[in-house]
N, C-alpha and C positions, 0 to 999 in steps of 0.2 A: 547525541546523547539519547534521542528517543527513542533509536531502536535498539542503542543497548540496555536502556532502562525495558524495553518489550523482552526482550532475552531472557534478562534477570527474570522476570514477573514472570515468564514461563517456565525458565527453568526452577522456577518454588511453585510451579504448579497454580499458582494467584490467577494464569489468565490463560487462556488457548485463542492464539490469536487466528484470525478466519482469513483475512486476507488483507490486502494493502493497497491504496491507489493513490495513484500520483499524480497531484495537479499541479497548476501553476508553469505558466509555461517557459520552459520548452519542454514539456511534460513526459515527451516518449525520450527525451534524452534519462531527465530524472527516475524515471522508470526503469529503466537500466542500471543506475546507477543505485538504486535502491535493492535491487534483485541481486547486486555484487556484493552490497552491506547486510544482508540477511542471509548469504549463503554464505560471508566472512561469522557471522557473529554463531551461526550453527543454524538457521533457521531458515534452511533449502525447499522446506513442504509449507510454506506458507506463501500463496500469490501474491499477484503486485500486476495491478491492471491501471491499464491508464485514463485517465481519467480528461476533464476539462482545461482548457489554459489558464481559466481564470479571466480576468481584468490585467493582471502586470505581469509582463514580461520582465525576467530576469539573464542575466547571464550565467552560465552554468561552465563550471571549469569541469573537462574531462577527467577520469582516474581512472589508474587499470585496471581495479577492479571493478568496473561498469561493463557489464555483459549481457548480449541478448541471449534470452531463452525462452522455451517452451513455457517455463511459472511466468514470463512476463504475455497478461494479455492485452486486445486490441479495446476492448471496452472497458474499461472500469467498473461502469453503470451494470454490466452483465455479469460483471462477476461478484459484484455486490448483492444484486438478485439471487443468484444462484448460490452465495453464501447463505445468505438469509431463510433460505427456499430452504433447505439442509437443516436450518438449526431452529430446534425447540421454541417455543412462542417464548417469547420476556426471558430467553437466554441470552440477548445480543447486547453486549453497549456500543456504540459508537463514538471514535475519539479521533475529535477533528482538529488539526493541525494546522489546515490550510484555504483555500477559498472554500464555502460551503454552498458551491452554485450545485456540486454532483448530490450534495443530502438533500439539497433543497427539493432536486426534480427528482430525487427517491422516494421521498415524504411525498 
């Protein structure tokens, strides 16, 4: 539901999302699988970098839409940067879903 609710919000113009990372591990599986749900929901120009494991591993069931690409990067942490680096001072929110070890060492 989150990232059709990100969809929605963009497509009514409410948000311009910068990019996406994925932690929690098995993190470059969900990375993947993330990159297939953003390019199903219409939001192929938006990244998806990977991010930390976290603390808990989970198991993660494959789908076929789970696909590597060029929008998926090898750091998260750098594509966070270089989002941020880009966008206007006190134009960012950040909305965090998952372990907050990668904001932490952003902050």
């Amino acid at each position: 539901y989150t990232f059709a609710l990100l969809a929605a919000l963009k497509d009514m113009n409410l948000m311009t999302p910068l990019a996406v990372i994925a932690t929690t591990c098995p993190e470059k599986k969900r990375a993947t699988l993330i990159r297939g749900v953003l390019d199903a929901l219409g939001l192929p120009d938006v990244p998806v970098g990977v991010g930390s494991p976290g603390v808990t591993e989970y198991t993660l069931q494959s789908a076929e839409y789970a696909r590597p690409s060029s929008r998926v990067f090898e750091s998260g942490m750098d594509l966070m940067v270089k989002a941020l680096r880009k966008s206007e001072d006190s134009s960012v929110q950040l909305v965090c879903l998952a372990s907050l070890t990668d904001v932490a060492k952003l902050l």
